[in-house]
N, C-alpha and C positions, 0 to 999 in steps of 0.2 A: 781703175785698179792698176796698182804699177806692179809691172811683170818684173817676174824674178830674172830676169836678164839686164836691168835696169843697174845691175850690182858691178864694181868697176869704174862707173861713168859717174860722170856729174851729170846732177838731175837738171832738165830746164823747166819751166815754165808751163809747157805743155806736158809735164809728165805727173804735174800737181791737178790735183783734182780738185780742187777753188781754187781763188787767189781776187782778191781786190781785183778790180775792172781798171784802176790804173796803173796797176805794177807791168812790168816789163822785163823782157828777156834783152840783155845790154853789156856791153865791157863798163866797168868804176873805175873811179881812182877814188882809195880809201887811202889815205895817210902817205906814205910812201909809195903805195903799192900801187901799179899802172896797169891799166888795161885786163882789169879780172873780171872773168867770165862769171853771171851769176842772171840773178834775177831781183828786182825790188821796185820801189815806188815812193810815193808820198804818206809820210806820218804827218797830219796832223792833229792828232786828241793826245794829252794829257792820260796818263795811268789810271784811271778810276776804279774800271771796271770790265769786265769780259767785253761787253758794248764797246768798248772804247777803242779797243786794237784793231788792227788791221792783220787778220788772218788768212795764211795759205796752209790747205789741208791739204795731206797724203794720204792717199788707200793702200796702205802695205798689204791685205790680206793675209796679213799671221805670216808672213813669205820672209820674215828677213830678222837677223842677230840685233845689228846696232847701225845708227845714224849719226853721220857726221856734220857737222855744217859750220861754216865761217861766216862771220856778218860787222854789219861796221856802218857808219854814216859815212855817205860818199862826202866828197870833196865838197861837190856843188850844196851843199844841205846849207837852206838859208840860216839857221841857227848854229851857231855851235857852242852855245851855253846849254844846248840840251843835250840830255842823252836816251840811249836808244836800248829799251828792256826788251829782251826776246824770251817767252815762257813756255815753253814745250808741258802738252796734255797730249797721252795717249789715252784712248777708249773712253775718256772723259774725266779723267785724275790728272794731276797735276806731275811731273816728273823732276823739271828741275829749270831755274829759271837763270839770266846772267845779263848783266850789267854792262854797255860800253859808251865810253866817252868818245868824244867826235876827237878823230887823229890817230884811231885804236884799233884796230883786228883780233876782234876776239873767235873763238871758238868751243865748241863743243860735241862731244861723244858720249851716245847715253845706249843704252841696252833697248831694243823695241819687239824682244822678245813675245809674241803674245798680242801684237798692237797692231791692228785692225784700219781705225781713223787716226793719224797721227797730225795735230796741228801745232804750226806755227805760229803765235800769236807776236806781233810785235805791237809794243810800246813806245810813245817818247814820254820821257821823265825829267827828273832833275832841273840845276836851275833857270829861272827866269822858262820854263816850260807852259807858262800860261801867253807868253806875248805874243800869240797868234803866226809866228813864224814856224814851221814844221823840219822834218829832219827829212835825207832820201837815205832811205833804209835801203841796205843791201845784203844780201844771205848767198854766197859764194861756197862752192866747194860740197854741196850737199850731197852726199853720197849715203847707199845703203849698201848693207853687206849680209 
């Protein structure tokens, strides 16, 4: 469960309650941007299905307003004709999902009002996304409030 004093900081890796066995707590380099403190790992499945992603969950305990988080394919990501879908589910619904191309820093802010199990699901998508090469998903900047 992540304690309400968690709010303020950027979340690591150890304050998520799963996370894939190979993601990691690391500095990136996404696009321009050097040495960002964050967490991720290896995508490689295609968008299918709930199966297919590579999910880190939070245990907010109803403890907190809204979630912040920045994400992006690091540099090193053997593909970059693929791109990298991150879909946020609270308590088991879908919230809101978003799109980034490799060289991009995207982000998002959604209300977690009420929201219990909060997961991250990340995606690789888009083209030539079948050719066996995967992305390195990174999720930077995560904060609760």
């Amino acid at each position: 469960m992540l304690d309400r004093n968690a709010v303020g900081r950027d979340l690591k890796l150890s304050d998520v309650f799963s996370a894939p066995v190979e993601w990691r707590d690391d500095r990136f380099d996404i696009a321009s941007d050097r040495g960002l403190d964050g967490f991720g790992g290896p995508v490689r499945r295609c968008a299918t299905d709930e199966a297919s992603a590579q999910t880190a969950e939070l245990r907010l305990a109803n403890n907190f307003s809204r979630l912040t988080l920045r994400f992006g394919e690091a540099n090193n990501s053997d593909s970059s004709d693929s791109e990298m879908l991150v879909r946020l589910v609270g308590n088991g619904a879908f919230i809101t999902s978003k799109q980034v191309k490799f060289n991009k820093l995207e982000s998002m802010t959604v209300p977690v009002v009420g929201v219990n199990a909060l997961k991250i699901q990340v995606y690789m998508t888009g083209k030539n996304c079948d050719d066996n090469r995967g992305i390195n998903a990174v999720i930077t900047g995560l904060r609760v409030e």
